[in-house]
C-alpha positions in Angstrom: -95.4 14.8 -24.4 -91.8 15.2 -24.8 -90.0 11.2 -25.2 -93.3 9.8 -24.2 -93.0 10.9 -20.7 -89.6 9.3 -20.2 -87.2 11.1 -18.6 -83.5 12.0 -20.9 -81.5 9.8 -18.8 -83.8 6.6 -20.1 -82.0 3.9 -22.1 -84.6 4.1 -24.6 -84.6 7.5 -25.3 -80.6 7.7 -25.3 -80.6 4.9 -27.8 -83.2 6.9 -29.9 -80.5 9.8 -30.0 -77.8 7.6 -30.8 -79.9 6.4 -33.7 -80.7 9.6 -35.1 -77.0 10.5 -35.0 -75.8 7.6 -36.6 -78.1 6.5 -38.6 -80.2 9.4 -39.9 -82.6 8.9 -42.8 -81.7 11.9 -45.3 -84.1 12.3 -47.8 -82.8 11.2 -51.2 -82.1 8.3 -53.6 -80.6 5.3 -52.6 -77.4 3.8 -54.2 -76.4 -0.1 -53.3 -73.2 -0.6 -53.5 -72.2 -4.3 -53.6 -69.1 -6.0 -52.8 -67.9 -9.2 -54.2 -65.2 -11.5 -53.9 -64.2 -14.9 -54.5 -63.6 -15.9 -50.8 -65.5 -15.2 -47.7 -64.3 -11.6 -45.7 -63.1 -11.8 -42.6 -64.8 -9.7 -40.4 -61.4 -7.3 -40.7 -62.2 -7.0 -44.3 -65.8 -6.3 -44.3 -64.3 -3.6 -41.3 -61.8 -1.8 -43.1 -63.8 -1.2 -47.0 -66.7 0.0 -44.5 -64.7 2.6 -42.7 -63.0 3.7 -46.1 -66.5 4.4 -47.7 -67.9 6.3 -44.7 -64.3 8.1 -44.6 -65.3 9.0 -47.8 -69.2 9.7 -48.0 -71.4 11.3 -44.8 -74.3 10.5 -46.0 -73.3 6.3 -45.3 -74.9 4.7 -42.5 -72.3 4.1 -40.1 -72.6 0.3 -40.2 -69.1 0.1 -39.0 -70.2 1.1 -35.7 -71.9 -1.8 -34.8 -70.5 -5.9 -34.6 -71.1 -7.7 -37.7 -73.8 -9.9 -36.1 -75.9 -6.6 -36.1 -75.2 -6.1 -39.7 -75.7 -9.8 -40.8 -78.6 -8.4 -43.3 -76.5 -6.5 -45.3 -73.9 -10.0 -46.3 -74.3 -13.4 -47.2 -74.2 -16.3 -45.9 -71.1 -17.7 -47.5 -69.5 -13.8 -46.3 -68.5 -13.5 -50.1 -70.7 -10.3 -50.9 -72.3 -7.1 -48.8 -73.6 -4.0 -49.6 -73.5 -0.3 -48.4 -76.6 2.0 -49.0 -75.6 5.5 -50.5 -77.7 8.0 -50.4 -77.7 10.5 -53.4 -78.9 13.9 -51.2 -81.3 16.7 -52.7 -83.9 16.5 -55.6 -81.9 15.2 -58.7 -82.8 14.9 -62.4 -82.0 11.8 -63.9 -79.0 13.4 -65.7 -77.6 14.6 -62.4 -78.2 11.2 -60.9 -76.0 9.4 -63.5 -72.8 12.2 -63.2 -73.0 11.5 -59.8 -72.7 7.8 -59.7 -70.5 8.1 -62.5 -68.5 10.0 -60.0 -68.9 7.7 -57.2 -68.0 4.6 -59.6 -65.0 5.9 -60.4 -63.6 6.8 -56.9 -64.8 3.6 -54.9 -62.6 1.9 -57.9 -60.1 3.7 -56.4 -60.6 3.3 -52.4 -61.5 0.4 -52.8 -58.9 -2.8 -53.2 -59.2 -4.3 -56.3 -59.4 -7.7 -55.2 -63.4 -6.9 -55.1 -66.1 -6.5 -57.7 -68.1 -3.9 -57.3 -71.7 -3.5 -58.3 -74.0 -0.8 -58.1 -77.9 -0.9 -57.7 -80.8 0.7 -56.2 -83.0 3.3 -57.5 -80.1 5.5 -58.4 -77.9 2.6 -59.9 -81.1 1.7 -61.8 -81.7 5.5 -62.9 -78.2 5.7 -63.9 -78.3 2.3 -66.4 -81.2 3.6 -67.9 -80.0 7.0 -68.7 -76.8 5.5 -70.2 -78.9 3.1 -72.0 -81.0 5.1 -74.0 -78.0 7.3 -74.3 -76.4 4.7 -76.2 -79.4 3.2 -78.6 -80.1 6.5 -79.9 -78.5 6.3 -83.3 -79.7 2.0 -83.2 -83.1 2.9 -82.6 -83.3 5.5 -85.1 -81.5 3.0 -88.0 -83.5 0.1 -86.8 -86.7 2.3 -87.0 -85.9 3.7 -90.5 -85.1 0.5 -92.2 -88.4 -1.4 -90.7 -90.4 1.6 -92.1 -88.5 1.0 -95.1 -88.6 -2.6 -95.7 -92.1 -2.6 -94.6 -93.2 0.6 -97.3 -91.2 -1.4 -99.9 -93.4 -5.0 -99.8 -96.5 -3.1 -99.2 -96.5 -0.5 -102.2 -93.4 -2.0 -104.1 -92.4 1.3 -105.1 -88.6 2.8 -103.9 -90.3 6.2 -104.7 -93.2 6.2 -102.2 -90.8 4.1 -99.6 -88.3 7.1 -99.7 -90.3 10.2 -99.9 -92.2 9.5 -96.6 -88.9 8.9 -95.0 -87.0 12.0 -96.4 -90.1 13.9 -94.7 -89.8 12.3 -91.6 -85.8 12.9 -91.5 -86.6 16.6 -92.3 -89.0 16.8 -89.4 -86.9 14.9 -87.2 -83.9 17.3 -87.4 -86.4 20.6 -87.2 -88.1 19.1 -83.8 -85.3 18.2 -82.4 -83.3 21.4 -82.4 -86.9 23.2 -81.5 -86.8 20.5 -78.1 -83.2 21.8 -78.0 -83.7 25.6 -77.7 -86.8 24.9 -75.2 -84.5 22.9 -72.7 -81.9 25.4 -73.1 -83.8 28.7 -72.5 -86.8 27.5 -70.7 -87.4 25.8 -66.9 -88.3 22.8 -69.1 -86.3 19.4 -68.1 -86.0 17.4 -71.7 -85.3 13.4 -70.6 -83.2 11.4 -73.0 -86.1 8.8 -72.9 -88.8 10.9 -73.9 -86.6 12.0 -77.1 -86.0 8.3 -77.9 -89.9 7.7 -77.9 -90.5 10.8 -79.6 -88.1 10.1 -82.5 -89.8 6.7 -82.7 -93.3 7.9 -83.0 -92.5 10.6 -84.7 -91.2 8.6 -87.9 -94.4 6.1 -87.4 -96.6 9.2 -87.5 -95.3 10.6 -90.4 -95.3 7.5 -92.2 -99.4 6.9 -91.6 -99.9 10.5 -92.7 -97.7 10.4 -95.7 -99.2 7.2 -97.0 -102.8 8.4 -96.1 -101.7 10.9 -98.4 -100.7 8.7 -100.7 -104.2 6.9 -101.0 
């Protein structure tokens, strides 16, 4: 039955509402935003960057709406660093995710006073790093994986000829593949991740490589 039987002026069932209001669990990914600094907060302190983030984001649980002794989980024992769970609303691919706390990185940097360090975490922080990661250590994996192959073709067979010619495929495969994954994310429903074109690239050249030398023999 309707709240258990209780009637709507019950304590429990007005707390339940006041719950729900303030701190509704939207479906999403989370974002922890962590605060450092180099002294303990005053209650104030922890007070005023909590307001300015919900000022700023809805989707913040309004932890400034209870006393600090409620919220104890969410800082340290020395009072030196808390967090604030984001959450990152709708059904996100992991590019999305990243320009959004991209976004959000840049203006808590500048709500924020800059006598704090400012971390983020979570599954969306996470998501994030790794999309920039791979991002970055495209062009290193793709040197690192070539001159292995290399190194590795040239003690084996001892030959700069059958070394090269494997890799000049493999280059030539590389570029045609990767335009073809291209023109399929662009005109299809198809979602390309930066990761899975990292692996690819990597297996592609060790692929080749076996072939080419199978070839060979």
């Amino acid at each position: 039955s309707k709240n258990s039987g209780l009637p709507e002026t019950s304590l429990s069932i007005q707390a339940d509402k006041v719950i729900e209001e303030k701190f509704s669990s939207n479906e999403g990914i989370p974002l922890i935003i962590v605060f450092e600094k180099y002294k303990a907060n005053t209650e104030e302190e922890i007070q005023s960057v909590l307001e300015l983030m919900e000022q700023n984001y809805t989707s913040i649980t309004k932890f400034s709406k209870i006393p600090l002794e409620q919220r104890g989980s969410f800082v340290s024992e020395d009072k030196k660093t808390f967090f604030v769970p984001l959450i990152l609303e709708g059904e996100l691919e992991s590019k999305e995710i990243h320009k959004k706390v991209e976004e959000i990185k840049s203006n808590v940097s500048h709500i924020i006073p800059s006598d704090f360090n400012i971390y983020f975490t979570g599954p969306a922080g996470i998501a994030s790093d790794t999309i920039e990661l791979f991002s970055e250590a495209d062009v290193v994996l793709l040197l690192a994986t070539v001159a292995i192959i290399f190194i590795l073709l040239i003690i084996i067979y001892r030959s700069f000829i059958l070394a090269i010619i494997p890799l000049i495929g493999a280059g030539i495969v590389y570029g045609v593949v990767d335009r073809i994954i291209g023109l399929t994310g662009k005109f299809t429903s198809i979602t390309i991740e930066s990761q899975a074109l990292s692996i690819m690239m990597i297996l592609l050249f060790a692929v080749i490589t076996d072939y080419s030398l199978l070839l060979y023999a």
